[in-house]
C-alpha positions as CSV (number, residue, x, y, z in Angstrom):
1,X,2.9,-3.0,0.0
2,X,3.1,-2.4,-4.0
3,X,2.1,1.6,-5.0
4,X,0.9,1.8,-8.6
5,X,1.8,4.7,-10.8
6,X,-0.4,5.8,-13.1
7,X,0.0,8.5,-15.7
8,X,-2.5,10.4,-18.0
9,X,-0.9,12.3,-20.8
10,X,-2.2,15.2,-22.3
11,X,-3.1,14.7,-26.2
12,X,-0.1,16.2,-27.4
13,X,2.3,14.3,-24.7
14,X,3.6,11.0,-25.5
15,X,5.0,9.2,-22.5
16,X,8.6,7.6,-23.0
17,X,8.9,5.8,-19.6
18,X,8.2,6.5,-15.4
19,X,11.3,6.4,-13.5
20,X,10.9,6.2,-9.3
21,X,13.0,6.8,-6.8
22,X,12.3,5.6,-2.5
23,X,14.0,8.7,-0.7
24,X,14.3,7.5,3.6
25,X,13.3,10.3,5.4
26,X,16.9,12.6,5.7
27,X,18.4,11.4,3.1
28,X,19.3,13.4,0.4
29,X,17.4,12.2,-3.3
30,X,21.2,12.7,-5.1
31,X,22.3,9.2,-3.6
32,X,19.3,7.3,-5.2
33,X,19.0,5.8,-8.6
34,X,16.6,6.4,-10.5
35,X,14.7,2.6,-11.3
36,X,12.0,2.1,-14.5
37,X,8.6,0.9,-13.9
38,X,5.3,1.5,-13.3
39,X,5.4,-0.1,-9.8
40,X,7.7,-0.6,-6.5
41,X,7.2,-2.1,-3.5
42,X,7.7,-0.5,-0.2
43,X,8.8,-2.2,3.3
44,X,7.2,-1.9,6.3
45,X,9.0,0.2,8.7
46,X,9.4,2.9,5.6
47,X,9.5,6.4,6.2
48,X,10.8,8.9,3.6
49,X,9.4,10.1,0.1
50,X,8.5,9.0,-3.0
51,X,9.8,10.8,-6.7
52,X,8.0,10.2,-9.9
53,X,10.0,10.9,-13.5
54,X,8.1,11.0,-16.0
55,X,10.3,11.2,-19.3
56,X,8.0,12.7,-22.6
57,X,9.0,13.2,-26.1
58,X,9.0,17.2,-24.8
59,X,11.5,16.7,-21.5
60,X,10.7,15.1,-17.8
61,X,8.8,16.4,-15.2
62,X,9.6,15.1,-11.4
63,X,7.1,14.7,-9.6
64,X,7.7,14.3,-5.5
65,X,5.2,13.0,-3.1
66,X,4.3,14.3,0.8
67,X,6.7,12.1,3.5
68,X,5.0,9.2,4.3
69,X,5.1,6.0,6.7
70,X,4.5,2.7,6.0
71,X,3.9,1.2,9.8
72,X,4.4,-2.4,10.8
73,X,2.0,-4.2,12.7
74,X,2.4,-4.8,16.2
């Protein structure tokens, strides 16, 4: 499954690059890189978090998703 990350910047913002990170569920979001790009691709079977940096002209913001489970089919 691909997830798409979109971004909207306000007028004044300008939008350097998104950064992403896959976080498994108990793991702590220290030991992950952060990648480039606007989209990643998750496994089935993944269950854990997803964290969004986006890098302005002003500083980042880090935005980090709800847990959720990517399910394989049976």
């Amino acid at each position: 499954m691909k997830i798409s990350i979109k971004a909207t910047p306000q007028s004044f913002t300008r939008i350097k690059n998104v950064q992403y990170k896959l976080v498994k569920k108990g793991k702590s979001s220290a030991k992950y890189r952060w990648k480039t790009g606007k989209k990643v691709k998750v496994k089935k079977g993944f269950k854990g978090r997803l964290y969004i940096k986006y890098n302005t002209t002003s500083g980042s913001t880090i935005v980090k998703t709800k847990g959720f489970v990517i399910k394989r089919k049976k």
